[in-house]
C-alpha positions as CSV (number, residue, x, y, z in Angstrom):
1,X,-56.2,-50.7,-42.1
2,X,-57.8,-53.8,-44.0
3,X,-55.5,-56.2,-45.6
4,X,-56.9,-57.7,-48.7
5,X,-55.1,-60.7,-50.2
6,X,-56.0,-63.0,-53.0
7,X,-54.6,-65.3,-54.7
8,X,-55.0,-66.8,-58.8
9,X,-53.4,-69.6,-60.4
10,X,-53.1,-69.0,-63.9
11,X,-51.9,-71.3,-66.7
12,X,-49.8,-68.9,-68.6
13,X,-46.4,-67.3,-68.5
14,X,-45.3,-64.9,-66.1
15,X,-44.9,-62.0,-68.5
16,X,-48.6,-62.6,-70.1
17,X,-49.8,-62.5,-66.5
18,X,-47.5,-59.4,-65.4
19,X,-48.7,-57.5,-68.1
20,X,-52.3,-57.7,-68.4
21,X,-52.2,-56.8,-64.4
22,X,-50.9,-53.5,-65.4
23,X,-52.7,-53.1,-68.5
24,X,-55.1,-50.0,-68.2
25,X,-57.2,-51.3,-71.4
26,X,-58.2,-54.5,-69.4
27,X,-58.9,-52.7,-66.3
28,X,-61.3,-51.2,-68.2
29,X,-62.7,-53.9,-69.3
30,X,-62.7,-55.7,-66.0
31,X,-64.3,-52.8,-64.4
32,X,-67.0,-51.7,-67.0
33,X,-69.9,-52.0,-64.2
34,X,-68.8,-49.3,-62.9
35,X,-68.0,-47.2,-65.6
36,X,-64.6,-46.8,-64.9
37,X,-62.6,-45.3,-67.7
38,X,-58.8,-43.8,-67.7
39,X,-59.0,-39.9,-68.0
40,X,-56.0,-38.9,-67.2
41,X,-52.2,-39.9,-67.0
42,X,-51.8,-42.8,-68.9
43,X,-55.0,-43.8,-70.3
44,X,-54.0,-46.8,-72.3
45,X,-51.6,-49.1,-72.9
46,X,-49.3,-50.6,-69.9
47,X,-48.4,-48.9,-67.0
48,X,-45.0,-48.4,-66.5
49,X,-42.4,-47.4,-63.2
50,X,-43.1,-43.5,-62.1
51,X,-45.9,-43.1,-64.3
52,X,-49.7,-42.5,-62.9
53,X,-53.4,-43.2,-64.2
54,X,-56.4,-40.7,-62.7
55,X,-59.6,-43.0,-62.9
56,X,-63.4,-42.1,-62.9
57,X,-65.9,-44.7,-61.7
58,X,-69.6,-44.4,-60.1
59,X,-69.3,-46.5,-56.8
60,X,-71.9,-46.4,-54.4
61,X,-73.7,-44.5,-57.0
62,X,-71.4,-41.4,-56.9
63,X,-68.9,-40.8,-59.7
64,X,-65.4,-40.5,-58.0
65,X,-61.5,-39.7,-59.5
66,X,-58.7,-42.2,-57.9
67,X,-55.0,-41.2,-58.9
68,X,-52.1,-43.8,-58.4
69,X,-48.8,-44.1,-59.8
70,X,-46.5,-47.0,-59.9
71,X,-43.7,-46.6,-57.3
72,X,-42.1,-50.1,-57.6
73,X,-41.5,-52.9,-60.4
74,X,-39.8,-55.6,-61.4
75,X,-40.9,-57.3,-64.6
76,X,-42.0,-60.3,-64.9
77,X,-42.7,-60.0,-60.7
78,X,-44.2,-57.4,-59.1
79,X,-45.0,-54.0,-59.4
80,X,-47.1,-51.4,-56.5
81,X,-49.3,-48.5,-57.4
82,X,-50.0,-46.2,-54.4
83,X,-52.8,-43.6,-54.2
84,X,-52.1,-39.9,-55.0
85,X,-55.2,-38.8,-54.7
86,X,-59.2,-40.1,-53.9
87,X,-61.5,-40.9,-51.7
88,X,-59.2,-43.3,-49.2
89,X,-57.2,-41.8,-47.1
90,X,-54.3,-44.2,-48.2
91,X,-54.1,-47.0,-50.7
92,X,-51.7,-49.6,-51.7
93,X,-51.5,-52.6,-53.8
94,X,-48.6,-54.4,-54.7
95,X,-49.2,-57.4,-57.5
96,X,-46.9,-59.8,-57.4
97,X,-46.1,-63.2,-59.8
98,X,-44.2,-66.7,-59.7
99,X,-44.3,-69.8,-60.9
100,X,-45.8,-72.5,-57.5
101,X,-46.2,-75.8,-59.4
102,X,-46.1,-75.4,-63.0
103,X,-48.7,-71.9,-62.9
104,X,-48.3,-68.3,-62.5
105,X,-49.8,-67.8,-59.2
106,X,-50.9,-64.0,-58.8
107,X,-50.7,-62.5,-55.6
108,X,-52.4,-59.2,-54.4
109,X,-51.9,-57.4,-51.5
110,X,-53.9,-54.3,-51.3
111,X,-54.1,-52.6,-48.0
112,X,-56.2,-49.4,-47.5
113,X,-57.4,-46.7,-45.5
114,X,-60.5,-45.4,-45.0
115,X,-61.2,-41.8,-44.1
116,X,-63.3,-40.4,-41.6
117,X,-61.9,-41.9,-38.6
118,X,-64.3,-44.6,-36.3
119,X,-67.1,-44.2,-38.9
120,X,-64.0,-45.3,-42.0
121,X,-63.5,-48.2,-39.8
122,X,-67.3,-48.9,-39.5
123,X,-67.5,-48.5,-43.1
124,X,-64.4,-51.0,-44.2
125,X,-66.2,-53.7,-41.5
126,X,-69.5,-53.4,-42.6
127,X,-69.3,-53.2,-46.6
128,X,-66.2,-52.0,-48.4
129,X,-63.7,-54.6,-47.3
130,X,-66.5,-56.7,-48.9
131,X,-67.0,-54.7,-51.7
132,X,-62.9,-54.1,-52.9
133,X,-62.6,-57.9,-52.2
134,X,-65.2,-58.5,-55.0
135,X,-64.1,-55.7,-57.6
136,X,-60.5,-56.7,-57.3
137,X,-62.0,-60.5,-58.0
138,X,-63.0,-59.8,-60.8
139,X,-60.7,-57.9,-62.0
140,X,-58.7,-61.1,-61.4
141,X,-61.4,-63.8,-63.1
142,X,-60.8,-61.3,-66.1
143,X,-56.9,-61.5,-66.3
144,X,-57.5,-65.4,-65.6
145,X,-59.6,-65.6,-68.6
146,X,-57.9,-63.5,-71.3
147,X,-54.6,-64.6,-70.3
148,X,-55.8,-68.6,-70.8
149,X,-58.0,-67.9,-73.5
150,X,-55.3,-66.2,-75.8
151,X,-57.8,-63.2,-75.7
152,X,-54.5,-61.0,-74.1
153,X,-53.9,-60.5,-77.3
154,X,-56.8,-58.5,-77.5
155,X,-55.2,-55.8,-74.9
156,X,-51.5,-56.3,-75.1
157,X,-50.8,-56.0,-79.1
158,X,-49.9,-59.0,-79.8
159,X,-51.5,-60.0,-83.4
């Protein structure tokens, strides 16, 4: 199973940082090349412990549902979502926050499983561990910027 872990310093405070990570508004946002919207669970707003968002996106140019729920968390650091359902046979990603030197430094784990056997492993070593490292990049230049920006206030209610 790939491993993917990245790291982001942030200048901001823990709690900022903790909750634009599980802010579904902002994954929109951070997402919105691939169309990915919330449709059901909960569709806005922060995600909490126990409950679960069902996603649709158009990767690879096919529209697919992913359903995870938050089975762990710890505010102001960490929380994990687990897949319920979608196209990976597993999925896990655990987000996790401290102060190293004056920043938050945002850590993600997020480990998955491909289906399909030998040609899932083919798969995750010829494009998608490449591909998840880039969307979840992203996802993470886009907490980076709204959380130093003061644009978080934009997503989290905070006016």
């Amino acid at each position: 199973m790939p491993l993917i872990k990245l790291q982001t310093e942030i200048e901001s405070s823990l709690e900022i940082c903790f909750d634009l990570a599980r802010s579904i508004d902002l994954h929109t946002i951070s997402t919105a090349h691939t169309k990915e919207k919330a449709i059901e669970g909960k569709t806005t707003g922060l995600i909490g412990l126990g409950e679960y968002v069902t996603f649709e996106a158009t990767h690879f140019g096919i529209k697919q549902h992913l359903s995870a729920h938050i089975t762990a968390y710890e505010r102001p650091y960490y929380f994990k979502d687990e897949l319920i359902k979608g196209a990976f046979k597993s999925l896990t990603h655990i987000h996790q926050f401290e102060y190293v030197g004056g920043k938050v430094l945002m850590t993600d784990w997020f480990e998955f499983e491909s289906p399909l056997g030998f040609l899932g492993k083919l798969a995750n070593h010829l494009f998608l561990t490449k591909y998840m490292t880039k969307l979840l990049s992203e996802r993470n230049r886009i907490i980076k910027e709204f959380a130093e920006s003061g644009r978080y206030k934009e997503v989290l209610n905070l006016m």
